[in-house]
C-alpha positions in Angstrom: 27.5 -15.0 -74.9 24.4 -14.9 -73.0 24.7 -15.4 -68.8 23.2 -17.9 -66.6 20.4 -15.3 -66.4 18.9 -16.5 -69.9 18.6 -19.7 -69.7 15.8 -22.1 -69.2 14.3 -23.3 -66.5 16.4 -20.8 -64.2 15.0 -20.3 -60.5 12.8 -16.8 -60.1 12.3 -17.3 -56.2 14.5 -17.1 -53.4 15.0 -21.2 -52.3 13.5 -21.4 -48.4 15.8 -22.9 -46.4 15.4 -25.0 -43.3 13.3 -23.6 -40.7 15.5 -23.0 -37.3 13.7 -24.0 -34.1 15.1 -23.0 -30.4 16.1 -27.1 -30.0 14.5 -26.8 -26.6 16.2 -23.6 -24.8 13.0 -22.5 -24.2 11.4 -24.9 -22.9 12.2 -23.5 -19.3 10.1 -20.5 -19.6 7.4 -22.3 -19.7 8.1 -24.0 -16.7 6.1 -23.7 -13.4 3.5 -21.3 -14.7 0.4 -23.7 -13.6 -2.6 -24.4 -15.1 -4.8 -21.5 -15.9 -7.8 -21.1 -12.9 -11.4 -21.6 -13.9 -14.1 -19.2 -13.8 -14.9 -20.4 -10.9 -12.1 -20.2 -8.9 -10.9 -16.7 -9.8 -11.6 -14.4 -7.2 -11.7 -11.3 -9.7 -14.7 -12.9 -11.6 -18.2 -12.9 -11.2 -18.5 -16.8 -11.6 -16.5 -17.0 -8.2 -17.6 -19.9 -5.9 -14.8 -20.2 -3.4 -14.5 -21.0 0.2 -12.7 -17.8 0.7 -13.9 -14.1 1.7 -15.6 -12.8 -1.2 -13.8 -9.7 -2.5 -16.2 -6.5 -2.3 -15.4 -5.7 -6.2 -16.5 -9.1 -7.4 -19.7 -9.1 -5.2 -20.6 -5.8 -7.1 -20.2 -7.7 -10.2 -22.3 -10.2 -9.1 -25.1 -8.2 -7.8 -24.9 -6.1 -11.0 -25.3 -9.5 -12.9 -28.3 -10.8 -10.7 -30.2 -6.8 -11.5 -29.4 -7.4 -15.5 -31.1 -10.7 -15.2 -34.1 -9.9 -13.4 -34.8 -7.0 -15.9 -34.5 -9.8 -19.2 -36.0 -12.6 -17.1 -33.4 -15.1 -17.0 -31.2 -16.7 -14.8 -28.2 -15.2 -13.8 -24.9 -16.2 -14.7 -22.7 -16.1 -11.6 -21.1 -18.5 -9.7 -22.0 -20.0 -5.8 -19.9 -18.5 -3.5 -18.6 -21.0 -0.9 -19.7 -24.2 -3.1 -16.0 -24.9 -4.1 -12.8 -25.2 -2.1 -10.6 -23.1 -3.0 -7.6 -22.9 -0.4 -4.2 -24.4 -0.5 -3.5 -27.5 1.6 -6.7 -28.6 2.1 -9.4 -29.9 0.1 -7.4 -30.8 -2.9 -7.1 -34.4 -4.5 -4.0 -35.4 -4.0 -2.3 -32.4 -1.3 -1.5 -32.0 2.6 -1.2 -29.4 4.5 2.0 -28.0 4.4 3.4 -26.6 7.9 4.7 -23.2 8.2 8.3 -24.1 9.6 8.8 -26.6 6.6 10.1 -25.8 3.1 7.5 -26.2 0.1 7.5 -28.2 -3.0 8.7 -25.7 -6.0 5.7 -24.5 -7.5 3.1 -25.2 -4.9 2.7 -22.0 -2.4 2.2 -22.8 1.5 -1.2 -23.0 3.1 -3.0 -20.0 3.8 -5.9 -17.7 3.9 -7.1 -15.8 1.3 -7.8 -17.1 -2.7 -5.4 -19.2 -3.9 -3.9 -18.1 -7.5 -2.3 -20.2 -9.5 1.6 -21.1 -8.9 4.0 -18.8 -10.9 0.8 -16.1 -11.4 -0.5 -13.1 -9.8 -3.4 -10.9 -9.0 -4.1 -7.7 -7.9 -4.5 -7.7 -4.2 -7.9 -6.5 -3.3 -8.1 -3.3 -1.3 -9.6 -5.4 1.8 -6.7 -8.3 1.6 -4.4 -7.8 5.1 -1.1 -6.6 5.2 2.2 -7.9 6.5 4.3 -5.6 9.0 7.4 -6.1 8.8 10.5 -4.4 11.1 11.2 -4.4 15.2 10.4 -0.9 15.6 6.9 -0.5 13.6 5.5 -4.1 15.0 6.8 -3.4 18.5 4.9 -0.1 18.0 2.0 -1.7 16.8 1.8 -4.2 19.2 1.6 -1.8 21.9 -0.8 0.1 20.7 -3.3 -2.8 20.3 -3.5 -2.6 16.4 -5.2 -5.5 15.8 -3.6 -8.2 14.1 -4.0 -12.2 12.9 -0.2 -13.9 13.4 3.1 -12.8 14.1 6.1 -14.5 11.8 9.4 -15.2 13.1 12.5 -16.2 10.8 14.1 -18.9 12.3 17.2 -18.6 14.2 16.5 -14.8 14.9 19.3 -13.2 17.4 16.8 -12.0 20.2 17.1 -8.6 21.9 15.0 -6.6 23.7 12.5 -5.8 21.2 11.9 -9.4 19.8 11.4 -10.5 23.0 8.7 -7.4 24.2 7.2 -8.3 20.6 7.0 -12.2 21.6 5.5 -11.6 24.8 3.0 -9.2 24.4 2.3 -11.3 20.8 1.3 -14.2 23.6 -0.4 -11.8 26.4 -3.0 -10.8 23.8 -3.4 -14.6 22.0 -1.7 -13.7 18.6 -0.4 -17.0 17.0 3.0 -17.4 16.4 4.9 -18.5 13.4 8.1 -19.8 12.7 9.5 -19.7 9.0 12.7 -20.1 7.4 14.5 -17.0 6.2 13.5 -17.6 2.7 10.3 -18.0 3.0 10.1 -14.3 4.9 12.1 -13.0 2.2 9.6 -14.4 -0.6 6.6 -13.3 1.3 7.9 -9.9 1.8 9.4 -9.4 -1.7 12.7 -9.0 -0.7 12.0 -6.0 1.4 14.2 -5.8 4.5 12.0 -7.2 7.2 14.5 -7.7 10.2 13.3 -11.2 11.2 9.7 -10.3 12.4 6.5 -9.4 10.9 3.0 -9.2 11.8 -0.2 -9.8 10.0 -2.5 -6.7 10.3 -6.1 -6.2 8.6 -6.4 -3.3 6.5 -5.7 0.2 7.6 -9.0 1.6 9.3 -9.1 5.4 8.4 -10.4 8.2 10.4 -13.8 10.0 9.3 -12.2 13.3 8.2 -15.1 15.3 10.3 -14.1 13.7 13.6 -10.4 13.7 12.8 -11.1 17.4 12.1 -13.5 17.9 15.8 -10.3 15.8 17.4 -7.6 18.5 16.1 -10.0 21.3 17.7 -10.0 20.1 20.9 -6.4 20.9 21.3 -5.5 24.4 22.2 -2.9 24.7 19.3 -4.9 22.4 16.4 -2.5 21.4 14.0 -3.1 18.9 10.8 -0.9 18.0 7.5 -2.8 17.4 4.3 -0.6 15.4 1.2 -1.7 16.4 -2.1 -1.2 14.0 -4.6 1.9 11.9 -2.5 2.0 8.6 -4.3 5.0 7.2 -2.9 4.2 5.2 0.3 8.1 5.7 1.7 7.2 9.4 2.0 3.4 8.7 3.5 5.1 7.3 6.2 8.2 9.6 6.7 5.5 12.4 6.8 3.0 10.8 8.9 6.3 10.0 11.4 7.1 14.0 11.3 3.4 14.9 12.1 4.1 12.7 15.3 7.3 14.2 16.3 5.9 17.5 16.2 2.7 17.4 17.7 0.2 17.1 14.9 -3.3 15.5 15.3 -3.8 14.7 12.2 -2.7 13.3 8.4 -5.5 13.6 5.5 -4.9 12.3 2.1 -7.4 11.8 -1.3 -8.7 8.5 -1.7 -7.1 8.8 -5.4 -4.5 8.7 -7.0 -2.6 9.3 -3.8 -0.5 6.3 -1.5 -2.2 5.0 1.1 -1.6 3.3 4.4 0.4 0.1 2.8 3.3 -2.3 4.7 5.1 0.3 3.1 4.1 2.9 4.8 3.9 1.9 8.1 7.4 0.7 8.1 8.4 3.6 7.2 6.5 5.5 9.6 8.3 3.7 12.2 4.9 2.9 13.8 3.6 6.1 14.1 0.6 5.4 12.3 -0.5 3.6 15.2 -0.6 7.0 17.0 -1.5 10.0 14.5 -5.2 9.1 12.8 -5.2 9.3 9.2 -8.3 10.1 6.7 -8.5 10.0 3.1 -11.4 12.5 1.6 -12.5 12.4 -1.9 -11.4 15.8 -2.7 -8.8 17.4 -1.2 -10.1 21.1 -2.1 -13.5 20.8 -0.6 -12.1 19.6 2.6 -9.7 22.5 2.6 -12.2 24.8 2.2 -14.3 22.9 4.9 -11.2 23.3 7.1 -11.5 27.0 7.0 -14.5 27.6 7.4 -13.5 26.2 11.4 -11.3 28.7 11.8 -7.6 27.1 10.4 -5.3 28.9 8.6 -3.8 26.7 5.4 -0.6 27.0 4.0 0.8 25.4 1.1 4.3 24.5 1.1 6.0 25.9 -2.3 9.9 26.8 -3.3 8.3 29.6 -5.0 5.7 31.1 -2.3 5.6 34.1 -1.4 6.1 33.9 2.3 9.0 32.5 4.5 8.7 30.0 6.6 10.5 32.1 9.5 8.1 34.3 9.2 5.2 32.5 9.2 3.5 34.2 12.0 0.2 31.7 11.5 2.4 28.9 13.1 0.6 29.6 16.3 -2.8 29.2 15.5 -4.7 26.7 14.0 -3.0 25.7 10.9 -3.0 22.9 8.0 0.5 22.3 6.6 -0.4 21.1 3.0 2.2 19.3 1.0 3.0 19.0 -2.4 3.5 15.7 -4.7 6.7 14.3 -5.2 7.6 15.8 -9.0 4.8 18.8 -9.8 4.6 19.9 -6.0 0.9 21.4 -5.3 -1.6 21.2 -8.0 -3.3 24.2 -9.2 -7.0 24.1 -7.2 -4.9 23.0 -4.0 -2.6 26.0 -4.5 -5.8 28.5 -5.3 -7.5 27.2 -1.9 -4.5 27.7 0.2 -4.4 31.2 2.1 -1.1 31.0 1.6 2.4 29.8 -0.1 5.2 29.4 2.1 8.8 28.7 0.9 12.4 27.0 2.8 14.5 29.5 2.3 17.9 27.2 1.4 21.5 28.7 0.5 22.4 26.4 -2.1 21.3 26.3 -5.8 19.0 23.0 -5.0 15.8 23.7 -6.5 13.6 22.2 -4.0 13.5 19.6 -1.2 12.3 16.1 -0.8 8.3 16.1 -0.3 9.2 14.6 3.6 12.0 16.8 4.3 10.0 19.9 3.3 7.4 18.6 5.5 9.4 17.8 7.9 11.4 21.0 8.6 8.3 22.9 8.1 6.9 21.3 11.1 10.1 21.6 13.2 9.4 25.5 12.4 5.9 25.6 13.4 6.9 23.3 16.4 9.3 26.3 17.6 7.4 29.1 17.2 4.5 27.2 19.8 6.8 26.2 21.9 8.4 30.1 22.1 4.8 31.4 22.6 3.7 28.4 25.2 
């Protein structure tokens, strides 16, 4: 007896069933992500017209724009820079200005300097944008050593001591504004990062020219500089930079890329000593090696596997570069062949190698000794 599967007018396809929608669970992702920016108010994009600092990146597209449509002989297509408002708080239908020691609507960001962005988006922060300093120790530091800065934040109902209240008056003595915010406010403009109640708005790092941070370093009797090769965490930029202070170093030099450089970061870390110990970045890290020297230092590469011990590193008390390896592959090959020597920690254990700060650090606590046994 034939089956089901031989009769007429039997289904061949698989019968669709109801299509299954989320029934509005997801509707709250979509939730305080803002209206997409115009053209014209992107700070990124060469149709930019905003009241706020140009950025140097999208002035170079813009001039590169202008060239290209002088050579087909049309006009341009860029925007007006400074035509169109574009801060928060003021100049837009509808807003006020929204005061630093009140809490703001969700979605809508306080007023401030700089290019607004969209609430819920972000942008890369141009290389020129300034940075916020947070901790007691590295703004009291900076403070006194007349690093220039815009505004100093204050979380509300911070316990004083003796270094808030240095940091509050010398803040005042040289006409700083002051600014108090709620705790969670500080904690959403510093990402979370531990901040201690204070913070202070510096512009960018200013670098040293590497020739007169070199001249500087020959000046002293014993010149003594640290070179990072290829140290992209800014934790141990600073940790390093704080050895080179403690020890007597003049100097910290870095490559421009792919390399940290002088961030918040960094300078918390550093405990403020990049307010003290100049810092350079080169574009290549070999050629200023080898520029080093030819004025008379002596460079040695710090390696688990050199050849020489570091308590026997009879170079220690001349001129010397202390050259330090990246976090994971240590020094890279050209770096290595430059150096006019490797020098390796002898350690007891079976730990392969040390951290890139530590092993800068205790190398520099060696070459310390040995001047200080010859002074």
């Amino acid at each position: 007896m034939a089956g089901n599967s031989q009769r007429r007018g039997r289904r061949v396809t698989q019968k669709k069933g109801a299509s299954m929608g989320s029934g509005g669970k997801n509707k709250g992702s979509l939730e305080g992500r803002g209206r997409t920016l115009p053209a014209d108010e992107r700070p990124w994009h060469k149709g930019y017209s905003g009241t706020e600092k140009l950025p140097n990146r999208t002035a170079w597209k813009q001039a590169k724009e202008k060239r290209a449509a002088a050579a087909e002989g049309r006009a341009p297509k860029i925007g007006q820079p400074g035509t169109k408002d574009t801060t928060w708080g003021k100049g837009t239908k509808g807003s006020k200005a929204s005061k630093t020691t009140k809490s703001t609507k969700p979605g809508r960001q306080p007023a401030r300097g700089g290019p607004r962005v969209a609430p819920g988006r972000r942008s890369n922060t141009p290389k020129d944008a300034p940075e916020l300093l947070v901790g007691r120790n590295p703004v009291l530091e900076a403070l006194r050593t007349l690093v220039p800065a815009t505004a100093l934040y204050v979380a509300q109902g911070l316990d004083l001591d003796d270094r808030i209240t240095e940091i509050v008056r010398t803040a005042g003595d040289r006409g700083i504004p002051l600014l108090e915010i709620s705790r969670a406010e500080f904690d959403r403009m510093t990402g979370g990062v531990l901040h201690q109640g204070v913070g202070l708005q510096v512009p960018p790092f200013a670098y040293e020219a590497f020739d007169d941070l070199v001249a500087a370093a020959l000046e002293h009797p014993t010149p003594l500089l640290v070179a990072l090769d290829g140290i992209t965490d800014p934790r141990n930029l600073g940790a390093v930079i704080r050895s080179a202070a403690a020890f007597g170093a003049q100097g910290v030099f870095v490559p421009e890329r792919r390399a940290a450089g002088i961030t918040a970061t960094a300078w918390r870390t550093s405990a403020g000593a990049a307010a003290r110990v100049p810092v350079s970045q080169v574009v290549n890290l070999t050629r200023a090696l080898k520029a080093c020297q030819r004025e008379g230092f002596v460079v040695i590469g710090l390696d688990a596997d050199g050849e020489t011990d570091l308590y026997n590193l009879e170079a220690a008390v001349g001129p010397l570069i202390v050259v330090v390896g990246s976090e994971g592959r240590g020094l890279s090959r050209l770096v290595g062949e430059t150096c006019d020597m490797r020098v390796g920690i002898p350690m007891v254990s079976t730990v392969e190698s040390l951290n890139a700060s530590v092993a800068a650090a205790v190398a520099l606590a060696e070459v310390a000794r040995r001047r200080a046994g010859t002074a």
